[in-house]
N, CA, C and O atoms as CSV, one atom per row, in Angstrom:
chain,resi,resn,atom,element,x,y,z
A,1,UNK,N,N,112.410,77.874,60.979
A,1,UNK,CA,C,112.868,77.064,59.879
A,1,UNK,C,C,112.300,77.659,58.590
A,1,UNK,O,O,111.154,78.109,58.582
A,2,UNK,N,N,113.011,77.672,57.590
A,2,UNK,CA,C,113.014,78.340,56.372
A,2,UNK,C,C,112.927,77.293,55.213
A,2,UNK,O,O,113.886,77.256,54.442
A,3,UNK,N,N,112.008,76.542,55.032
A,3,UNK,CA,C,112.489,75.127,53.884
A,3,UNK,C,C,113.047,76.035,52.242
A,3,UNK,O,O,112.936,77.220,51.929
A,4,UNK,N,N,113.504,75.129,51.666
A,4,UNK,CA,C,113.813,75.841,50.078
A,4,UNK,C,C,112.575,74.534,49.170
A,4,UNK,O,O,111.927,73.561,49.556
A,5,UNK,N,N,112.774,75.241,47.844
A,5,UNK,CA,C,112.160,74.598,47.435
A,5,UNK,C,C,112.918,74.294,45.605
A,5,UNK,O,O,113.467,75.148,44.909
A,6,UNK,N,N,112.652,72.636,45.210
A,6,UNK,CA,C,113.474,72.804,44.355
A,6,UNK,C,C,113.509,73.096,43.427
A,6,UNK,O,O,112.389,73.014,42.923
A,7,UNK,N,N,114.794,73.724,42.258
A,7,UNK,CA,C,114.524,75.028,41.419
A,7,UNK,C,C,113.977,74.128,40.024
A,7,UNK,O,O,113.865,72.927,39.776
A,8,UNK,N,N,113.746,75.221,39.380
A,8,UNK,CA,C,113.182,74.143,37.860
A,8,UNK,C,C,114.647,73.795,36.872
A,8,UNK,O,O,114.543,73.253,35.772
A,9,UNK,N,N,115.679,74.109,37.330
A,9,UNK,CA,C,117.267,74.011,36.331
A,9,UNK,C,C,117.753,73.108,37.347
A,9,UNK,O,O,118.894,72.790,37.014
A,10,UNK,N,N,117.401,72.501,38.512
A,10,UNK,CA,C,117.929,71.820,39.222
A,10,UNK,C,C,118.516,72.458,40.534
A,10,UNK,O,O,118.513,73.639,40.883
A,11,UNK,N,N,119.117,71.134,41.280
A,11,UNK,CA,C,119.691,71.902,42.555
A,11,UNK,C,C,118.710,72.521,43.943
A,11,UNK,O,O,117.577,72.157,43.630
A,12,UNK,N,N,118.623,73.101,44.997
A,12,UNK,CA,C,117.827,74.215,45.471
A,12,UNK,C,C,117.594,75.309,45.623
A,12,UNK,O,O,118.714,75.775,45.831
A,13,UNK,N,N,116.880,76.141,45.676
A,13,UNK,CA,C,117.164,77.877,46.137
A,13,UNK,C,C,115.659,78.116,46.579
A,13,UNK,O,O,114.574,77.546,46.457
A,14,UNK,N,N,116.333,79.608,47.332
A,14,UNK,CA,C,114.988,80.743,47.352
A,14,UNK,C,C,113.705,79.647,48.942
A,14,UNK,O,O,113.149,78.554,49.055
A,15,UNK,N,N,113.870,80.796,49.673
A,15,UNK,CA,C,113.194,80.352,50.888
A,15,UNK,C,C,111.466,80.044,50.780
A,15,UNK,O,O,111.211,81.135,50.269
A,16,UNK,N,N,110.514,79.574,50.851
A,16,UNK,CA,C,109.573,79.599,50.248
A,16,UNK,C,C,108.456,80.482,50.906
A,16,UNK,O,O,107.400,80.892,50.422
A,17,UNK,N,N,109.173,80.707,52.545
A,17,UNK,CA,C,108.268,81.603,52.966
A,17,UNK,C,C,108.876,82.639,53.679
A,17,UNK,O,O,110.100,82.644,53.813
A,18,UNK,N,N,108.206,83.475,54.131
A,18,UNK,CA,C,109.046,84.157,55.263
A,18,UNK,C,C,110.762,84.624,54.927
A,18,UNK,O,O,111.879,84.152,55.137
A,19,UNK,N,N,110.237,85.691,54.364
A,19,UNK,CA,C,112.222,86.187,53.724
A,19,UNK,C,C,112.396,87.782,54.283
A,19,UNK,O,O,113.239,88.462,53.698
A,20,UNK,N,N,111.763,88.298,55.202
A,20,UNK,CA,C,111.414,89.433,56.043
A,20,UNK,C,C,113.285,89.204,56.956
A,20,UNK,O,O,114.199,90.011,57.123
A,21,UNK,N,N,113.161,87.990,57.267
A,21,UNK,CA,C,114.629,87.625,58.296
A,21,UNK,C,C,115.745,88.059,57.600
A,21,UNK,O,O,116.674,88.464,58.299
A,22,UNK,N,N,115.926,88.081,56.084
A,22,UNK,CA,C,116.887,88.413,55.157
A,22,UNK,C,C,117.563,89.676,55.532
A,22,UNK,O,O,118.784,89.824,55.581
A,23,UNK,N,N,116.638,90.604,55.802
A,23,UNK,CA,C,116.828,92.381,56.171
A,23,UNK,C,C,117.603,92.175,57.427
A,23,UNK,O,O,118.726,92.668,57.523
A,24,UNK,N,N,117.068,91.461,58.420
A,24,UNK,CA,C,117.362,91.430,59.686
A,24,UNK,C,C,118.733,90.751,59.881
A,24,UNK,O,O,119.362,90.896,60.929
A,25,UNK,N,N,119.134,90.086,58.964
A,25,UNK,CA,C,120.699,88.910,58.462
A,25,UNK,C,C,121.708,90.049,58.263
A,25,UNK,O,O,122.879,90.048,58.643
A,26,UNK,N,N,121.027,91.072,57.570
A,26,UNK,CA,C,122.274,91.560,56.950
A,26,UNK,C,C,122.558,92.906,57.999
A,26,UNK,O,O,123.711,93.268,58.228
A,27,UNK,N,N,121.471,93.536,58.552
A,27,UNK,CA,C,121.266,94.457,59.789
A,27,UNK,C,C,122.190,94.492,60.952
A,27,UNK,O,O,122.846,95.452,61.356
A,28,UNK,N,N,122.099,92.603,61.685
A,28,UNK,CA,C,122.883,92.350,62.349
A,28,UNK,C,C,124.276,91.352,62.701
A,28,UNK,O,O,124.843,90.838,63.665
A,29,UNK,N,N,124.380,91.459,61.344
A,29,UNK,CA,C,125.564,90.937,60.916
A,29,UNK,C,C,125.304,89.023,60.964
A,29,UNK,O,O,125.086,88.260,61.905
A,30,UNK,N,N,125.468,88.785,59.391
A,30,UNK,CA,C,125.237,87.229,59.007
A,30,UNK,C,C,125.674,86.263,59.984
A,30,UNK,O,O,125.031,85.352,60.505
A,31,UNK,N,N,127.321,86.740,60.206
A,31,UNK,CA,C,127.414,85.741,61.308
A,31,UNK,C,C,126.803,85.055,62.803
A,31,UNK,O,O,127.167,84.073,63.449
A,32,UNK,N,N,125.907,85.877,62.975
A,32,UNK,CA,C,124.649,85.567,64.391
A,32,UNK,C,C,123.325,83.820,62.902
A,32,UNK,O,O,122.165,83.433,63.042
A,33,UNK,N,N,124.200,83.495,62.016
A,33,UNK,CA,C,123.043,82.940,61.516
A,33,UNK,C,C,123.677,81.684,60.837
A,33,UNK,O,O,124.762,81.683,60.256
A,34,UNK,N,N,122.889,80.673,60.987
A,34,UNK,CA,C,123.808,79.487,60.645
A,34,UNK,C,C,122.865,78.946,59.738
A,34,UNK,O,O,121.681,79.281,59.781
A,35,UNK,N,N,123.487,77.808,58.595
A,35,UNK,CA,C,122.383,76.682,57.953
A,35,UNK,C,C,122.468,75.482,58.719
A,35,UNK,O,O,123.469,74.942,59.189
A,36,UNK,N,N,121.199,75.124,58.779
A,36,UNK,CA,C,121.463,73.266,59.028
A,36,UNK,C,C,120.394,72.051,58.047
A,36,UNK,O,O,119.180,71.852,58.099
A,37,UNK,N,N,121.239,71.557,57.385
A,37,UNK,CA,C,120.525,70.699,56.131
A,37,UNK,C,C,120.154,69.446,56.886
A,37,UNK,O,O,120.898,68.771,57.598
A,38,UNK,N,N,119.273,69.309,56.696
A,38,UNK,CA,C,118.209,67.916,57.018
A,38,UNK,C,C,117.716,67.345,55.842
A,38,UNK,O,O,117.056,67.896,54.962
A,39,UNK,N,N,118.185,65.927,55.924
A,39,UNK,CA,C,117.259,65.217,54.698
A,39,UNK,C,C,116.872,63.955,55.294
A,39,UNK,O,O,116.876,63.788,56.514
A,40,UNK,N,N,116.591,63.205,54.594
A,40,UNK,CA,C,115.482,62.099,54.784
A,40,UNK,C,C,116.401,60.615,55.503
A,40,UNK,O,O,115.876,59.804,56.267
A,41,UNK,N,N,117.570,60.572,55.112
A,41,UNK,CA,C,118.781,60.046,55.949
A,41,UNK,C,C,118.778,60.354,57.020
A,41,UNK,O,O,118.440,59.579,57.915
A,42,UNK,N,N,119.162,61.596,57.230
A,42,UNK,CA,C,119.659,62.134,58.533
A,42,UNK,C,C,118.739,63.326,59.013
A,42,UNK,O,O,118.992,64.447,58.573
A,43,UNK,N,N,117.450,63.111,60.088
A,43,UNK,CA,C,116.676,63.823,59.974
A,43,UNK,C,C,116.986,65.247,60.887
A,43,UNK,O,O,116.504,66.379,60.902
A,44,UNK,N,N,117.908,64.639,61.526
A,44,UNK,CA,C,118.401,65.223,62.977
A,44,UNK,C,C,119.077,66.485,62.473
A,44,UNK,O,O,118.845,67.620,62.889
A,45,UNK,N,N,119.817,66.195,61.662
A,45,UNK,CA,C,120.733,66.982,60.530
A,45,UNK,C,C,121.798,66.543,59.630
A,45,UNK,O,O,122.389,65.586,60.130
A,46,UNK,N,N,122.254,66.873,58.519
A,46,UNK,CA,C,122.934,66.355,57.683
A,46,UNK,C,C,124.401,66.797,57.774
A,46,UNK,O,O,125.436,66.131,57.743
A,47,UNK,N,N,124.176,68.200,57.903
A,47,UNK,CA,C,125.370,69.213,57.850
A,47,UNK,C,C,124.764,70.786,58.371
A,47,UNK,O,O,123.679,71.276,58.059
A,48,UNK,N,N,125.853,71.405,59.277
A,48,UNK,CA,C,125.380,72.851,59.793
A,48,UNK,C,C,126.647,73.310,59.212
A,48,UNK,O,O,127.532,72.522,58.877
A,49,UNK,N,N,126.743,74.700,59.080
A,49,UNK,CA,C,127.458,75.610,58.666
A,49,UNK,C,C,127.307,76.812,59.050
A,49,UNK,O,O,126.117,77.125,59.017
A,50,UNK,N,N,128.149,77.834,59.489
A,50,UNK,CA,C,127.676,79.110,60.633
A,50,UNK,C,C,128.611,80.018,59.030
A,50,UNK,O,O,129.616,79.987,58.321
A,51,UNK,N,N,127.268,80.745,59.288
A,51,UNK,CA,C,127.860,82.013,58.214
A,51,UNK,C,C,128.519,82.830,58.060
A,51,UNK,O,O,128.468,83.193,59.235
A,52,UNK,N,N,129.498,83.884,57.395
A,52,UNK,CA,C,130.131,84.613,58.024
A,52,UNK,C,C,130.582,85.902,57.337
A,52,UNK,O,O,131.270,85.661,56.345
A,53,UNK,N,N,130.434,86.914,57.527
A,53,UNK,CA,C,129.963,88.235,56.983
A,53,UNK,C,C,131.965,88.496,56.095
A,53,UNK,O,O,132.226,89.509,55.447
């Protein structure tokens, strides 16, 4: 898990730790990599989305 953190203009971005996986995203193609948003509603998950090169 990769949390973001939120930006100072608003909104989110930018992983706060661990961005080494980024190289490895684009290496073996994005689509092996999905998001899944969790918030305080829905802890389980909010929304997933599978990426796609």
């Amino acid at each position: 898990m990769l949390p973001l953190k939120q930006a100072t203009e608003g909104g989110w971005r930018g992983c706060t730790s661990d961005t080494a996986w980024v190289q490895r995203a684009f290496d073996e193609g994005l689509s092996n990599y999905y998001v899944n948003v969790h918030t305080a509603e829905y802890p389980a998950g909010a929304i997933r989305g599978q990426l796609q090169q």
